[in-house]
N, C-alpha and C positions, 0 to 999 in steps of 0.2 A: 640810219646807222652812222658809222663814227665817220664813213666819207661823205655824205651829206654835209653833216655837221662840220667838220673842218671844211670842207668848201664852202659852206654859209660862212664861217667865221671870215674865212681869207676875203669873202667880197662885199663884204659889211665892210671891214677894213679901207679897202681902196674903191673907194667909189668914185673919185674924181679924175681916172684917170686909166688909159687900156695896159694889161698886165696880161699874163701868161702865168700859170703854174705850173713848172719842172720839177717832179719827183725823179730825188736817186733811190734808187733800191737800189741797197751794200749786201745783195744775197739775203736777204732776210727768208727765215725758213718759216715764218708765219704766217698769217694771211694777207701783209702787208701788200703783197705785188699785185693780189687778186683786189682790193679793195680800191687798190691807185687803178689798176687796168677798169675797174665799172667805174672810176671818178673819169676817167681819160674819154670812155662809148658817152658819157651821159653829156658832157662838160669838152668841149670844143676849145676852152683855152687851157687844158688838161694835157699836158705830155707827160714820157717820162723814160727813163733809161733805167734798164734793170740790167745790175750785172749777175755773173755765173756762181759768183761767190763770194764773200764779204773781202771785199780788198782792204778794209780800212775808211775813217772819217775824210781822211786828206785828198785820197782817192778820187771818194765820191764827193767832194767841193770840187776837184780840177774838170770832175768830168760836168759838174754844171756850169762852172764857166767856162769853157770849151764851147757849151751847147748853149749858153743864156744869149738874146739877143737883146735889145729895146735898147733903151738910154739909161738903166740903168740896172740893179739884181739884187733881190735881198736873200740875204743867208740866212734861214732859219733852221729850226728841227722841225718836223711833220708832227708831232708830238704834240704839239702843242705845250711843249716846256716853255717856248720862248713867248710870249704875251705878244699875239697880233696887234693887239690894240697900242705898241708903240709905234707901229706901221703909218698912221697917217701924218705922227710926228717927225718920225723917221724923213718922208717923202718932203713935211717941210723946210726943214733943215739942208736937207737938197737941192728942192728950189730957188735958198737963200744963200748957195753957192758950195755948200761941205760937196764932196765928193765922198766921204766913207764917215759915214753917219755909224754908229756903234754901239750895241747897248753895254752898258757897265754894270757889271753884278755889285747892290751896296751890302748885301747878306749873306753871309757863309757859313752859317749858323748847320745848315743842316750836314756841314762836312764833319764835325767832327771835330775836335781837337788836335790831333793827329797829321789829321789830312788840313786841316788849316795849316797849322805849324809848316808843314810840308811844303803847301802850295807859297807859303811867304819865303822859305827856303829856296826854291824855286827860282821864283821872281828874283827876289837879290843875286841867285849866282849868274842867274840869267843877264839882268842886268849890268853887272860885272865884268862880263866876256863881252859887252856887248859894245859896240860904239855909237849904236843909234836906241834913242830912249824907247823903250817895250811897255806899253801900255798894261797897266795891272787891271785883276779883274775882268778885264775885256775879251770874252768870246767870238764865235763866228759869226754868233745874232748879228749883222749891221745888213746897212745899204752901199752899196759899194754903186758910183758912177764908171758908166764901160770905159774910162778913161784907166782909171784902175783897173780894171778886169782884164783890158787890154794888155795893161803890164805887167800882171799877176800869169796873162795867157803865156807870155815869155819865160818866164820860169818852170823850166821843165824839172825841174831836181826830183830824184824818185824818192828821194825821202822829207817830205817837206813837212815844216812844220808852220803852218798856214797862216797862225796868229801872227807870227816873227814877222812873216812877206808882209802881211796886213801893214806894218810899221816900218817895215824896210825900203817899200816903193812910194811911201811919203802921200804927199795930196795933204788937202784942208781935210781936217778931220772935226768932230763934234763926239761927243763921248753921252748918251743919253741913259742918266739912273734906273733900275729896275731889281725887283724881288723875285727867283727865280717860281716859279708859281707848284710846281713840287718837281721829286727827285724818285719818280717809280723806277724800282728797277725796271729795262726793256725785256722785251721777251730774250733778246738774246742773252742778256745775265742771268737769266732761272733759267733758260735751255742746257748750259753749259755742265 
């Protein structure tokens, strides 16, 4: 089933190296929590925190780094939206001293017109207000070294907006290209 399979994917990825898998459950009403809890009995480097009800994306990144340990943490979607296989890249990059390795969307093709337009709207007023430069494109996908994470744990702000911090608390950064591999709606957008 699909948790086999995303744990195959995740340790095919990092093979040269000890890791730990942290699922956030954000209240999901589907079978998502039952599927991480048989990945967690089968898979010993399998944890996970499930909340009581969907707080939010922001939410659920603080509460994994809050709970992430090692030397360092990648943010991904369980989804497998985000392409593992930049994962070994990711790690190199790391090695070679980046602290927040980050993958960069080069296609926005499946937004829409619209919601492009929007998102470039965005970015510029964003940047505008801003005094420190805001990375375009750039999601939660990265590798973040616990030196970040560590500073990222300091900000408690209850409405954060995660990507901003990402660029806020600074580090060597590296920006790696990628195609977002598709855009299904979740089950939570058809529940609604």
């Amino acid at each position: 089933g699909y948790s086999s399979a995303a744990s195959d994917v995740y340790k095919r990825q990092i093979e040269d190296c000890s890791f730990r898998i942290l699922f956030i459950n954000d209240g999901s009403r589907d079978s998502t929590l039952s599927m991480i809890q048989q990945m967690a009995e089968e898979d010993p480097k399998v944890s996970y925190i499930s909340f009581s009800r969907n707080f939010g994306k922001e939410s659920a990144m603080l509460a994994g780094l809050d709970y992430a340990d090692g030397d360092a943490v990648i943010i991904m979607d369980a989804d497998l939206q985000h392409p593992p296989e930049l994962i070994p890249e990711m790690l190199r990059y790391w090695r070679e001293g980046y602290e927040d390795v980050c993958a960069k969307r080069t296609d926005r093709k499946d937004e829409g017109y619209v919601k492009g337009k929007l998102t470039n709207l965005f970015y510029y007023l964003l940047q505008k207000s801003s005094r420190t430069e805001i990375q375009r494109n750039v999601g939660d996908f990265r590798l973040l070294d616990m030196r970040c994470v560590a500073a990222l744990r300091l900000m408690r702000e209850r409405e954060r907006y995660t990507k901003g911090l990402f660029t806020w608390v600074g580090f060597k950064k590296k920006e790696i290209p990628f195609c977002l591999l598709y855009t299904s709606p979740s089950p939570r957008d058809t529940e609604r």
